[in-house]
Backbone of each chain as nested JSON, in Angstrom:
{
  "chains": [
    {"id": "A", "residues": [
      {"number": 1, "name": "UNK", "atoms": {"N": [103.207, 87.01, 73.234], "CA": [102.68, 86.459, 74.477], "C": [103.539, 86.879, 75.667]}},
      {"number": 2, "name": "UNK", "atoms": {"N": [102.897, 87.593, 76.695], "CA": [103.59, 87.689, 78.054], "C": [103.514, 87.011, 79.109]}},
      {"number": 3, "name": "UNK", "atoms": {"N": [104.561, 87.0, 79.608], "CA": [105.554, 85.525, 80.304], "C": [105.78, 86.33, 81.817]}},
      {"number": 4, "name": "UNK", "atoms": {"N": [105.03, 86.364, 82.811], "CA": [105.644, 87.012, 84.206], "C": [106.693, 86.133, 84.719]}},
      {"number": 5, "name": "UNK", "atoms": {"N": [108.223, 86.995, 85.212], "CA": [108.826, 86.271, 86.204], "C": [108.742, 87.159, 87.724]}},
      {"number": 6, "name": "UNK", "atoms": {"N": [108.037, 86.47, 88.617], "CA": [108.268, 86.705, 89.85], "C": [109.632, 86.635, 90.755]}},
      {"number": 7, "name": "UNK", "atoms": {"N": [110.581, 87.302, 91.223], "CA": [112.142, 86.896, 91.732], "C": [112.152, 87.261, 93.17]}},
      {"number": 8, "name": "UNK", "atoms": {"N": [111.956, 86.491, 94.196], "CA": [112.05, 86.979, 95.573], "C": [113.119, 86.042, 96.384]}},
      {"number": 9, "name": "UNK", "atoms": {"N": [113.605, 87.038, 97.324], "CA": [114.642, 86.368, 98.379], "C": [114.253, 84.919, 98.826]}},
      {"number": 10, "name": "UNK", "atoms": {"N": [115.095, 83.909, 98.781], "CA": [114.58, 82.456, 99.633], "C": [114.245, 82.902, 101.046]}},
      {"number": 11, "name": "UNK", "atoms": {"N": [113.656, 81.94, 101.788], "CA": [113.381, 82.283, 102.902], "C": [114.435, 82.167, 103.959]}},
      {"number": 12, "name": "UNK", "atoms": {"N": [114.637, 82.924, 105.1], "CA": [115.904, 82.803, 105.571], "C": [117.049, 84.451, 105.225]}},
      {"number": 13, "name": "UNK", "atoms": {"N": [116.948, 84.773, 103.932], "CA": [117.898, 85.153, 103.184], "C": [117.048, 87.036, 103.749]}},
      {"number": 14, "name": "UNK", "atoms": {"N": [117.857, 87.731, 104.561], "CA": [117.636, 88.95, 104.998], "C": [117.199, 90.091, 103.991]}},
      {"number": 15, "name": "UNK", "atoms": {"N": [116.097, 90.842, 104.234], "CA": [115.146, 91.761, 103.386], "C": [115.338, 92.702, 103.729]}},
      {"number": 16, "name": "UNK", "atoms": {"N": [116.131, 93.55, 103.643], "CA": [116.615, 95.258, 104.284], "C": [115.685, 96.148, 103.532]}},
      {"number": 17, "name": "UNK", "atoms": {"N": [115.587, 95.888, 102.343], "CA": [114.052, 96.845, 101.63], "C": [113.035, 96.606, 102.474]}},
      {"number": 18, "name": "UNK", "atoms": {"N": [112.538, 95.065, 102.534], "CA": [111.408, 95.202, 103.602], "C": [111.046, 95.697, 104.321]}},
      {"number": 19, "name": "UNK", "atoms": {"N": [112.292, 95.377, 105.405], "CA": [112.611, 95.839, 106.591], "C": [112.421, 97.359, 106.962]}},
      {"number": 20, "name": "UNK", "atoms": {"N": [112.497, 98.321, 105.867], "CA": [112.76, 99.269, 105.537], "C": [111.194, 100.005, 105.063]}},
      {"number": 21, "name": "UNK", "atoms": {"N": [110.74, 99.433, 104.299], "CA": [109.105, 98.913, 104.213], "C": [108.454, 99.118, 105.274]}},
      {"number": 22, "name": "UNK", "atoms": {"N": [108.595, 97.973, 105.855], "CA": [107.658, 98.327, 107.301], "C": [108.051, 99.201, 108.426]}},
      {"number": 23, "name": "UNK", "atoms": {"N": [109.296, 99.518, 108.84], "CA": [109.482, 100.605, 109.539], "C": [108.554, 101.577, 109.29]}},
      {"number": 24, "name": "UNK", "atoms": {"N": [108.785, 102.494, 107.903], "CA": [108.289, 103.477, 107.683], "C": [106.347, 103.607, 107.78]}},
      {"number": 25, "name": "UNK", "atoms": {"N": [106.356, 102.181, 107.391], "CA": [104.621, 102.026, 107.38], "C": [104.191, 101.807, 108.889]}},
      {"number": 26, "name": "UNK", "atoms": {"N": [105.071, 101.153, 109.626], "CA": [104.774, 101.347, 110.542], "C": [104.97, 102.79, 111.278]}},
      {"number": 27, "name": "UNK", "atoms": {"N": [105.97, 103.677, 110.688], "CA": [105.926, 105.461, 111.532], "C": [104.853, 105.88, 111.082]}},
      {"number": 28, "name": "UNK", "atoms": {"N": [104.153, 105.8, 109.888], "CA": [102.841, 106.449, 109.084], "C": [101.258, 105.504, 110.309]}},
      {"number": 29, "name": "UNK", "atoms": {"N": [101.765, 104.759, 111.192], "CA": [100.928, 104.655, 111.901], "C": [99.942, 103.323, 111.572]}},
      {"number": 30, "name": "UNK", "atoms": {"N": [100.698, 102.559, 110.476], "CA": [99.884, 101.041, 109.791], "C": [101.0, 99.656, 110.991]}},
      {"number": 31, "name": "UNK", "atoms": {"N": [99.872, 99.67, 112.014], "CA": [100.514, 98.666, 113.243], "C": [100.186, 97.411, 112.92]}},
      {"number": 32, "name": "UNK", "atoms": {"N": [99.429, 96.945, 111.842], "CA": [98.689, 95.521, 111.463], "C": [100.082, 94.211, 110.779]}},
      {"number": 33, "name": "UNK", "atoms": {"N": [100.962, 94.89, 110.851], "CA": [101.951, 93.93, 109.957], "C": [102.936, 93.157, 110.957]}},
      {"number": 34, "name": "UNK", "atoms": {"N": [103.108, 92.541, 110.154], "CA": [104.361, 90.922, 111.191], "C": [105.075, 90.708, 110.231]}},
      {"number": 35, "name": "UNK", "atoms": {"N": [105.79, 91.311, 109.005], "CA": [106.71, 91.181, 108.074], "C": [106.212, 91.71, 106.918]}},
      {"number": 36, "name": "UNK", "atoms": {"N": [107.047, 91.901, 106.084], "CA": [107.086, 92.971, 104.692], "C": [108.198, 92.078, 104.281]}},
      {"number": 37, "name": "UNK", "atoms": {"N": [108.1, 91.484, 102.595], "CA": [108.953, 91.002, 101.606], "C": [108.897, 91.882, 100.429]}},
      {"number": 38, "name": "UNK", "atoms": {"N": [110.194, 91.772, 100.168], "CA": [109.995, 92.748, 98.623], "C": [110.313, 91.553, 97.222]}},
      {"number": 39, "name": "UNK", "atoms": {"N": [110.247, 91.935, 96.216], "CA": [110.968, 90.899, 94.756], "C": [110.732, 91.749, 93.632]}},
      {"number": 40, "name": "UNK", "atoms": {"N": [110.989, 91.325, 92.61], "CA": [110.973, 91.894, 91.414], "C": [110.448, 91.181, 91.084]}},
      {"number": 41, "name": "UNK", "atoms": {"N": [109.335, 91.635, 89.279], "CA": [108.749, 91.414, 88.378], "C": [109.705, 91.657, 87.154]}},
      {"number": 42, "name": "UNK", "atoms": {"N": [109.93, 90.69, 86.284], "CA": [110.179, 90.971, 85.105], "C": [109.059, 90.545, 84.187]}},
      {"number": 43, "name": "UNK", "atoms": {"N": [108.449, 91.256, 83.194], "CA": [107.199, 90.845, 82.58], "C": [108.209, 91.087, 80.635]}},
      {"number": 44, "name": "UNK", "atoms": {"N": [107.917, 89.227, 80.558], "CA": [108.977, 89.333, 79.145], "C": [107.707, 89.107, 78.089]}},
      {"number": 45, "name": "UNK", "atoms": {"N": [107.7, 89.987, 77.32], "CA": [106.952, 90.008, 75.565], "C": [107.661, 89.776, 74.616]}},
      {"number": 46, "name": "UNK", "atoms": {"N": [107.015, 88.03, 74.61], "CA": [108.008, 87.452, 73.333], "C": [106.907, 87.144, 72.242]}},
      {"number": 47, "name": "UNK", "atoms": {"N": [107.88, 87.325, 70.991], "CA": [107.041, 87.267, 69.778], "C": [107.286, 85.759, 69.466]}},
      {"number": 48, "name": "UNK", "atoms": {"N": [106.565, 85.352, 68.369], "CA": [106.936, 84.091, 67.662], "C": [106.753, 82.715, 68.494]}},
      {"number": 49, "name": "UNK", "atoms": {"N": [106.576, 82.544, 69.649], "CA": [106.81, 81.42, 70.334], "C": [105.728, 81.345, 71.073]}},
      {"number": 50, "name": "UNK", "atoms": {"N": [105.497, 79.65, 71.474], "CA": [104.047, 79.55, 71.579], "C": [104.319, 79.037, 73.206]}},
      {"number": 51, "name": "UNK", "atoms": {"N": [103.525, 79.151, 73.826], "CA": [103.137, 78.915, 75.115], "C": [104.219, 78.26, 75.826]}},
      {"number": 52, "name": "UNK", "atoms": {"N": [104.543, 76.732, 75.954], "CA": [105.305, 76.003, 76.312], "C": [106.999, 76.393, 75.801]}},
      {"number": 53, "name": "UNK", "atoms": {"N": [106.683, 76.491, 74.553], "CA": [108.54, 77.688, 74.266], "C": [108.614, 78.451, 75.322]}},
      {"number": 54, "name": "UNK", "atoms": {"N": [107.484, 79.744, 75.347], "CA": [108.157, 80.747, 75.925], "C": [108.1, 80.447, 77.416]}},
      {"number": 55, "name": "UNK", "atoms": {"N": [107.528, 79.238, 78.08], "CA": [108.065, 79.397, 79.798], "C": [109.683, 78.567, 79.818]}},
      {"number": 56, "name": "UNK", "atoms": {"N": [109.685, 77.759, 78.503], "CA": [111.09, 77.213, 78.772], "C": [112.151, 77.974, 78.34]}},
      {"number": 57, "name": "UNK", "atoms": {"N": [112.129, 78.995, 77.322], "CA": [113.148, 80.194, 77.352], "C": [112.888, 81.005, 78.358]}},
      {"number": 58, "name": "UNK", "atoms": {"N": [111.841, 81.221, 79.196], "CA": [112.324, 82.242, 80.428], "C": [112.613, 81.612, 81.567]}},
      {"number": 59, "name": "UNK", "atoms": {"N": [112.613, 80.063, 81.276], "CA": [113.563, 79.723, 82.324], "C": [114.882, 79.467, 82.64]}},
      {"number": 60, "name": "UNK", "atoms": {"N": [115.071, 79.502, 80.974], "CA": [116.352, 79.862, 80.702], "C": [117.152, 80.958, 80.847]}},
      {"number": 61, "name": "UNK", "atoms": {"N": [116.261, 82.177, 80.326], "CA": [116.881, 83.334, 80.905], "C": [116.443, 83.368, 82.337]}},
      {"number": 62, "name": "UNK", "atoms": {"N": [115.741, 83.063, 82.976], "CA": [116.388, 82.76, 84.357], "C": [117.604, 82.587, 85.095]}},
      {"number": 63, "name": "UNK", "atoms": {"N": [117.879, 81.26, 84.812], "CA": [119.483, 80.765, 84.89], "C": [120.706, 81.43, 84.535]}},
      {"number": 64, "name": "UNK", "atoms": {"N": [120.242, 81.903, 83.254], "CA": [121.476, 82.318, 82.549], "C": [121.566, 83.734, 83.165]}},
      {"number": 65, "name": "UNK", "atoms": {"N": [120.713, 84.73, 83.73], "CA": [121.042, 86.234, 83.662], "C": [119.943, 86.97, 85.236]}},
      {"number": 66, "name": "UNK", "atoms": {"N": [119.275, 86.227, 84.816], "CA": [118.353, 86.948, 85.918], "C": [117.815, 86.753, 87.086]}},
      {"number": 67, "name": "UNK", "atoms": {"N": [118.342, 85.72, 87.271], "CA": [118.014, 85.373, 89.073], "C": [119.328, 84.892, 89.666]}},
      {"number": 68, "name": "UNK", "atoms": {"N": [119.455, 85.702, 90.667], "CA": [121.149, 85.203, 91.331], "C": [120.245, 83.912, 92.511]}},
      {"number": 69, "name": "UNK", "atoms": {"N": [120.568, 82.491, 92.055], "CA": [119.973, 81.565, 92.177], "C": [120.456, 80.92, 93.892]}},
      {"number": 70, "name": "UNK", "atoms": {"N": [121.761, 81.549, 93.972], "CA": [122.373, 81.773, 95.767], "C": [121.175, 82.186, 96.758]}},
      {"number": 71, "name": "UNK", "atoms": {"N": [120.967, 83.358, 96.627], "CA": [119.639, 84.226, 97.279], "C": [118.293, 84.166, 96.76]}},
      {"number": 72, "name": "UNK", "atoms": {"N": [117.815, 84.225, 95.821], "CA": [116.941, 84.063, 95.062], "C": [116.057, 82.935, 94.239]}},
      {"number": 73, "name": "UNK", "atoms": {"N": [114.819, 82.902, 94.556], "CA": [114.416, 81.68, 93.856], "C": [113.104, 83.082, 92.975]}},
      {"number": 74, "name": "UNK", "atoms": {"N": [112.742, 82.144, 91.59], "CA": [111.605, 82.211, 91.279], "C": [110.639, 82.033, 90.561]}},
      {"number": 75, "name": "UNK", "atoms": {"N": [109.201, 82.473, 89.957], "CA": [108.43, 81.718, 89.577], "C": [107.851, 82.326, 88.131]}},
      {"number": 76, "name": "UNK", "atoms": {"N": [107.454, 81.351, 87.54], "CA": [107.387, 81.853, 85.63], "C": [105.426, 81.524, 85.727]}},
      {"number": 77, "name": "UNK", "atoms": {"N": [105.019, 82.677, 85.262], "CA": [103.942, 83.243, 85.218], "C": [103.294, 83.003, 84.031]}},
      {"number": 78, "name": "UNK", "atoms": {"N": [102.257, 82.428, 82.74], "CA": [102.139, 83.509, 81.518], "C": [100.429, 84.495, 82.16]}},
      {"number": 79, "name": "UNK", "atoms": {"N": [100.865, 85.422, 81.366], "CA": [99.624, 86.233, 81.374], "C": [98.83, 86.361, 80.279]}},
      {"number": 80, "name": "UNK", "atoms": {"N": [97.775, 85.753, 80.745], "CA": [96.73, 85.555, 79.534], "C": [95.746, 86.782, 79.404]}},
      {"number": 81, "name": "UNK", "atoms": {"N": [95.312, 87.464, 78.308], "CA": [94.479, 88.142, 78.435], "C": [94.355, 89.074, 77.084]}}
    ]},
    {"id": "B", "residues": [
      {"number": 1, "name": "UNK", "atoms": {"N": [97.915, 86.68, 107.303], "CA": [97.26, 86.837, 105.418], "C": [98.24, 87.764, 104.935]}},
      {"number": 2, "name": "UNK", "atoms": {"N": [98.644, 86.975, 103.678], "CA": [99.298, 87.976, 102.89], "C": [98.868, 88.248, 101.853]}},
      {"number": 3, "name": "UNK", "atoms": {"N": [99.366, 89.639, 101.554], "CA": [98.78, 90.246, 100.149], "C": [99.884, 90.596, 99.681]}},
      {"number": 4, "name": "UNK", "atoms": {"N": [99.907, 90.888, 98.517], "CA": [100.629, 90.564, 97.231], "C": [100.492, 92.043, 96.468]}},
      {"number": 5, "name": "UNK", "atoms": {"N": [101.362, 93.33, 96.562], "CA": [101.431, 94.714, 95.826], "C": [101.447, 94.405, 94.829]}},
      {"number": 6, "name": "UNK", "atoms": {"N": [101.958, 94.424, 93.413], "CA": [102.848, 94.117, 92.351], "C": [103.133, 96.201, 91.99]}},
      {"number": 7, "name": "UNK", "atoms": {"N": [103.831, 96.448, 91.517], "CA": [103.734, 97.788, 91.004], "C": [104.735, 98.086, 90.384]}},
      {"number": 8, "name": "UNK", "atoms": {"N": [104.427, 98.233, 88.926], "CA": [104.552, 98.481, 87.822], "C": [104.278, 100.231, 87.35]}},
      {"number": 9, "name": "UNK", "atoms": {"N": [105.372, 100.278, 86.045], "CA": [105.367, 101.536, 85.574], "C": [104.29, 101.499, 84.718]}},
      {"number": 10, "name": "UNK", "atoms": {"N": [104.064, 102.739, 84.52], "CA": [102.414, 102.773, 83.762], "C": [103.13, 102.935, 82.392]}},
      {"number": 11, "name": "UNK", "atoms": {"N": [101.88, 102.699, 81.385], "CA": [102.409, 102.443, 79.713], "C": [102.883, 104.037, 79.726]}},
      {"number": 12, "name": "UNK", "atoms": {"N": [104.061, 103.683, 78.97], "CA": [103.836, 104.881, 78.366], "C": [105.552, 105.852, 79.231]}},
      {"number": 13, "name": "UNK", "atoms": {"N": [105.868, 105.432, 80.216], "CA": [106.415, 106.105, 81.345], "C": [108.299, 104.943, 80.629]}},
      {"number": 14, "name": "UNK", "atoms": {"N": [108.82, 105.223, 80.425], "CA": [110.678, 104.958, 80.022], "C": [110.866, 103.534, 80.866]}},
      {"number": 15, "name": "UNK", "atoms": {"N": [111.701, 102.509, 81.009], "CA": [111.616, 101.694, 82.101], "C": [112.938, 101.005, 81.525]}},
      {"number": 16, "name": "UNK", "atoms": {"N": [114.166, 102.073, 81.967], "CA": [115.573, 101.83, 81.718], "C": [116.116, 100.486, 81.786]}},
      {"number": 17, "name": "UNK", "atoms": {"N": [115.407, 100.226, 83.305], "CA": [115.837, 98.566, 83.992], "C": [115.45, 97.223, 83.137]}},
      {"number": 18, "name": "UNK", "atoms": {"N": [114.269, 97.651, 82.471], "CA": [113.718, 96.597, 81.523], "C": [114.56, 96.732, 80.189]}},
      {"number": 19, "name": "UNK", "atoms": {"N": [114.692, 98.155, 79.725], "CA": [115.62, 98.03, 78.283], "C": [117.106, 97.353, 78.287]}},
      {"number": 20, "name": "UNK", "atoms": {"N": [117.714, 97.845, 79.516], "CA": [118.693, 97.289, 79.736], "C": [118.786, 95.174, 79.827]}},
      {"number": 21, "name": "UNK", "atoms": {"N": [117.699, 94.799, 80.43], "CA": [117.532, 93.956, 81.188], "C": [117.176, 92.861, 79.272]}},
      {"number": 22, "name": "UNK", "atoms": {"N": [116.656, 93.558, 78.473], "CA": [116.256, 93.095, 77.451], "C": [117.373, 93.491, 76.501]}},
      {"number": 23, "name": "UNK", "atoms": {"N": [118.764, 94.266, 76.467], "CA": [119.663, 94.385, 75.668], "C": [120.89, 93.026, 76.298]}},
      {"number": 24, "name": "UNK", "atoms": {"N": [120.882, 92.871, 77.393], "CA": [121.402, 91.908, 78.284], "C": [121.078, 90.802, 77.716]}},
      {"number": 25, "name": "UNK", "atoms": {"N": [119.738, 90.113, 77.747], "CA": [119.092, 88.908, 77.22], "C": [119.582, 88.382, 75.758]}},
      {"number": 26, "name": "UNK", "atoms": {"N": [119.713, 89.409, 74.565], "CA": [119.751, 89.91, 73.581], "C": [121.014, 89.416, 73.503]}},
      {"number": 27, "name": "UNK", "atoms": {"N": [122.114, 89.827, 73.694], "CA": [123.65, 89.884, 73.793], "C": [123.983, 88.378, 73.949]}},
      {"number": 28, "name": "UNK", "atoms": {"N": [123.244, 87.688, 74.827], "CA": [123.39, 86.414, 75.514], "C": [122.714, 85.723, 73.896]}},
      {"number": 29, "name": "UNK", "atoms": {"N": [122.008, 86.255, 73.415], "CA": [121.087, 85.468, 71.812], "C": [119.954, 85.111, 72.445]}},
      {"number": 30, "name": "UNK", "atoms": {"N": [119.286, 85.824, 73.114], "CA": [117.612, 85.338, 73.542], "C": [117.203, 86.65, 72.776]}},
      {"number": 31, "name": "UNK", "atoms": {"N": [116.792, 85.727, 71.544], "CA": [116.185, 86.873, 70.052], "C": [114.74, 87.008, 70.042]}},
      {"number": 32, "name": "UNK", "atoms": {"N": [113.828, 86.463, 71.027], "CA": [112.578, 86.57, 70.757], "C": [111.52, 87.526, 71.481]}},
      {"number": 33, "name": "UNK", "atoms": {"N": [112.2, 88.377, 71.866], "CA": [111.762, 89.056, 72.653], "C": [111.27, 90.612, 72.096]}},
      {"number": 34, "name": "UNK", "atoms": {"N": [110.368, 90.608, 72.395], "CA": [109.51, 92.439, 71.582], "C": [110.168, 93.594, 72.891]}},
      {"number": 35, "name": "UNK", "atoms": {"N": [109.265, 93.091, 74.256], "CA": [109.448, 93.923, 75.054], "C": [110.066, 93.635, 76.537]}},
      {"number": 36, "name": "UNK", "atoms": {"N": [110.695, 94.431, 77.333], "CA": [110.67, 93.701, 78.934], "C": [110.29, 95.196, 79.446]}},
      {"number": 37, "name": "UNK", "atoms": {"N": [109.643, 94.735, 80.557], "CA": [109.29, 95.523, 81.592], "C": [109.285, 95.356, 83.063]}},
      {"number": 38, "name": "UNK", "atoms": {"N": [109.973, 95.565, 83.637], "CA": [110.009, 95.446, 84.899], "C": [108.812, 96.518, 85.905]}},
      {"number": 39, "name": "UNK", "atoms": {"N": [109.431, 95.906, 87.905], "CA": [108.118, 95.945, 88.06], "C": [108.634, 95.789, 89.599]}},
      {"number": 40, "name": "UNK", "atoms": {"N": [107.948, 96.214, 90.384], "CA": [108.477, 95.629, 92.129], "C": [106.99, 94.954, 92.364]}},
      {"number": 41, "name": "UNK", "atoms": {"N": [107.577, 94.011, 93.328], "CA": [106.402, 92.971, 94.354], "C": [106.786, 93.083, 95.826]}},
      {"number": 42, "name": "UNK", "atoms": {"N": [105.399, 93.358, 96.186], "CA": [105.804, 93.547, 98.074], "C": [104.851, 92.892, 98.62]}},
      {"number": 43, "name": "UNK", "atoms": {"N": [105.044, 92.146, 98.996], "CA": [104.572, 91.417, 99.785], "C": [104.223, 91.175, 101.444]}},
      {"number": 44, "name": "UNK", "atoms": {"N": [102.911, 91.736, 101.852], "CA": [102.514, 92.28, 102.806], "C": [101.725, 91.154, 104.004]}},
      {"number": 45, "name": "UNK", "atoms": {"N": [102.838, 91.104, 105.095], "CA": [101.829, 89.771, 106.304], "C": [101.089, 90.464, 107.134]}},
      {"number": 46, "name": "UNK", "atoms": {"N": [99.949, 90.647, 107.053], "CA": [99.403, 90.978, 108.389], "C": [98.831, 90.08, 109.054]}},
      {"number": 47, "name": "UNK", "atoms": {"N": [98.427, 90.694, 110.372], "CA": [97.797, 89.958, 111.603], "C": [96.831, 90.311, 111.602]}},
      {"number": 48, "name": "UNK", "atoms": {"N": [95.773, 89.732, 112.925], "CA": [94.567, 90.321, 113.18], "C": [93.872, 91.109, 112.024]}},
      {"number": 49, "name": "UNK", "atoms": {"N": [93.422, 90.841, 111.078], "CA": [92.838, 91.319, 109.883], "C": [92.402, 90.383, 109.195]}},
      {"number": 50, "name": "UNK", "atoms": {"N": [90.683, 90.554, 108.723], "CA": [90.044, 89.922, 108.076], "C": [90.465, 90.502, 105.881]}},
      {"number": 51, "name": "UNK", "atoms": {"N": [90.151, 89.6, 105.295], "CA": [90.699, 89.304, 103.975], "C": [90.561, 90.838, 103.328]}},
      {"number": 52, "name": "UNK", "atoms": {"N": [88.973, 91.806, 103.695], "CA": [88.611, 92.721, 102.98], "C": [89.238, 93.728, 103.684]}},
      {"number": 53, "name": "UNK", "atoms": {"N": [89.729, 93.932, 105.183], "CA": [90.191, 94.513, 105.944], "C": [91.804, 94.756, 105.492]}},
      {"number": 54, "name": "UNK", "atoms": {"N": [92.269, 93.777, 105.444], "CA": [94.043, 94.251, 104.396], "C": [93.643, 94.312, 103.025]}},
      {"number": 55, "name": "UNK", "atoms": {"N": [93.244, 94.259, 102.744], "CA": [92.968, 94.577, 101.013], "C": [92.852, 96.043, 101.4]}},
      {"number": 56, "name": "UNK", "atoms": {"N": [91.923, 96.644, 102.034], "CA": [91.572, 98.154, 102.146], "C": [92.919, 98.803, 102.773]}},
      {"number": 57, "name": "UNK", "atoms": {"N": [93.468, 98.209, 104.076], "CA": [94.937, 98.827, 104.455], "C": [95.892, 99.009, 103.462]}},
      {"number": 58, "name": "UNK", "atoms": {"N": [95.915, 97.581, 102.582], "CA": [97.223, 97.767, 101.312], "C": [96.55, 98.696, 100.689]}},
      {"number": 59, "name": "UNK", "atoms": {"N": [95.555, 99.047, 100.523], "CA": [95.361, 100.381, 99.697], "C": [95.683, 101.236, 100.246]}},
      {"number": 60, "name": "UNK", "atoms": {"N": [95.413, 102.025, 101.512], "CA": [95.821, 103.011, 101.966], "C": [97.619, 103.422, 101.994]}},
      {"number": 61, "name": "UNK", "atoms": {"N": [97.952, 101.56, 102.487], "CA": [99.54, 101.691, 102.005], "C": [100.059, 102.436, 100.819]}},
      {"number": 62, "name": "UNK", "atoms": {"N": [99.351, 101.762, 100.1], "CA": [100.056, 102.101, 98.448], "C": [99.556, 103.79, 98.519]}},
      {"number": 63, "name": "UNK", "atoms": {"N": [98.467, 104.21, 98.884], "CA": [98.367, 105.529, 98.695], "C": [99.225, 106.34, 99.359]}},
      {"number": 64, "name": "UNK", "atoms": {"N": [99.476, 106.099, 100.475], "CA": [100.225, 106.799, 101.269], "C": [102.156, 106.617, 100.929]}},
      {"number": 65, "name": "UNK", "atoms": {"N": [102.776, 105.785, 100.876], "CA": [104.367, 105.491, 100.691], "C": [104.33, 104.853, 99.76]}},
      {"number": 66, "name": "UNK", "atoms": {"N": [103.98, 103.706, 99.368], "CA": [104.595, 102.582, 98.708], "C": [104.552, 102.984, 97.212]}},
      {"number": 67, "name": "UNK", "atoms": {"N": [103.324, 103.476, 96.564], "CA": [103.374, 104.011, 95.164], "C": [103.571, 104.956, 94.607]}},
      {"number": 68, "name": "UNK", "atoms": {"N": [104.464, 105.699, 93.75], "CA": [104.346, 106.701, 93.174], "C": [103.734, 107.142, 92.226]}},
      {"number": 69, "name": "UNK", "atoms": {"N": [102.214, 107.745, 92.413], "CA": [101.01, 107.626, 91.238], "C": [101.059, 108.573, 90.589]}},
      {"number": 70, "name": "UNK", "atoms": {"N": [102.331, 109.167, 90.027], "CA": [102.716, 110.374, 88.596], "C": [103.175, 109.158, 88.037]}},
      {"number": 71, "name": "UNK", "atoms": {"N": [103.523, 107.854, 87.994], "CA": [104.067, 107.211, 86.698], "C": [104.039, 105.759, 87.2]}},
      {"number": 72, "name": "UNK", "atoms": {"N": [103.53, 105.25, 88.314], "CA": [103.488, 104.077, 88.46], "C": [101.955, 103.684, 88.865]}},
      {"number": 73, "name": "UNK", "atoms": {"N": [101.878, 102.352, 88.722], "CA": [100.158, 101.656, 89.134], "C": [100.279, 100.994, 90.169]}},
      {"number": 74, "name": "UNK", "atoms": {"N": [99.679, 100.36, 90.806], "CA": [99.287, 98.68, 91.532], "C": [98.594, 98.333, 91.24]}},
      {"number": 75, "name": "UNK", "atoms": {"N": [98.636, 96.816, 91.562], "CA": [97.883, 95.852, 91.889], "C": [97.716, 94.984, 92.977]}},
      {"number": 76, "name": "UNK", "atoms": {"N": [96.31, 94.86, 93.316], "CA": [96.267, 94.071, 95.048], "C": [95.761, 93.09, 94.557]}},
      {"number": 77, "name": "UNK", "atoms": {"N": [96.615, 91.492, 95.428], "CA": [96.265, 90.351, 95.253], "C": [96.52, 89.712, 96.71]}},
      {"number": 78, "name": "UNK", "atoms": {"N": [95.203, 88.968, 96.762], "CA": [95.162, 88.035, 98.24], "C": [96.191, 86.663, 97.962]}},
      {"number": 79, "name": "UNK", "atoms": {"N": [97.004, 86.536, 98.676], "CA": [98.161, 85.295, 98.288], "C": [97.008, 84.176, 99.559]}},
      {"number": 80, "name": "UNK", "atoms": {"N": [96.422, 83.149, 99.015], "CA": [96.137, 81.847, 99.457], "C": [96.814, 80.612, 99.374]}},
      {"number": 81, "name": "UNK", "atoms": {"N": [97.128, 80.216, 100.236], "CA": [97.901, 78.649, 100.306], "C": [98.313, 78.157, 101.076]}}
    ]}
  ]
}
């Protein structure tokens, strides 16, 4: 079963990729934007564990490894399909 | 309105950041895991634009800078709330 984690900057907390983002989209001539955020996806495929396990072990590996929780907040996904 | 990139490596294409990211997990004893895959999210505000109107711009985005379509995909999602 796959488990999305979404990981993006808190709000407040400065986006230089973004930032960086929209500059360029804006030189390519796309004038429609008022901010650009970036984050990561981690998409975890765990075997053996059933629904409610696997959002509470990836919120564990959350904590423990993958979200620097200073800057960063984020959100546990499953993907059904 | 914001829209929501996600973009991901296509099957099939190496995804170092995820093996690593899943030998990491591993080390720590998070044993249940088959696969990880990572993934970027960009997250796009525009103005003055109706819902079908940035859906069609984030496409042109992604065609133009944001994706690299020899080994990566997207996905466009309208963020409501």
């Amino acid at each position: 079963m796959k488990v999305i984690v979404n990981i993006s900057l808190k709000e407040g907390v400065l986006d230089p990729e973004g930032q960086a983002i929209k500059t360029s989209l804006s030189n390519l001539g796309f004038e429609n934007l008022n901010d650009v955020r970036t984050g990561k996806q981690i998409i975890l495929n765990f075997v053996n564990l059933e629904e409610n396990e696997a959002v509470l072990e990836a919120k564990k590996m959350c904590e423990d490894l993958l979200v620097n929780s200073v800057i960063e907040k984020y959100k546990i996904n499953i993907l059904r399909n």
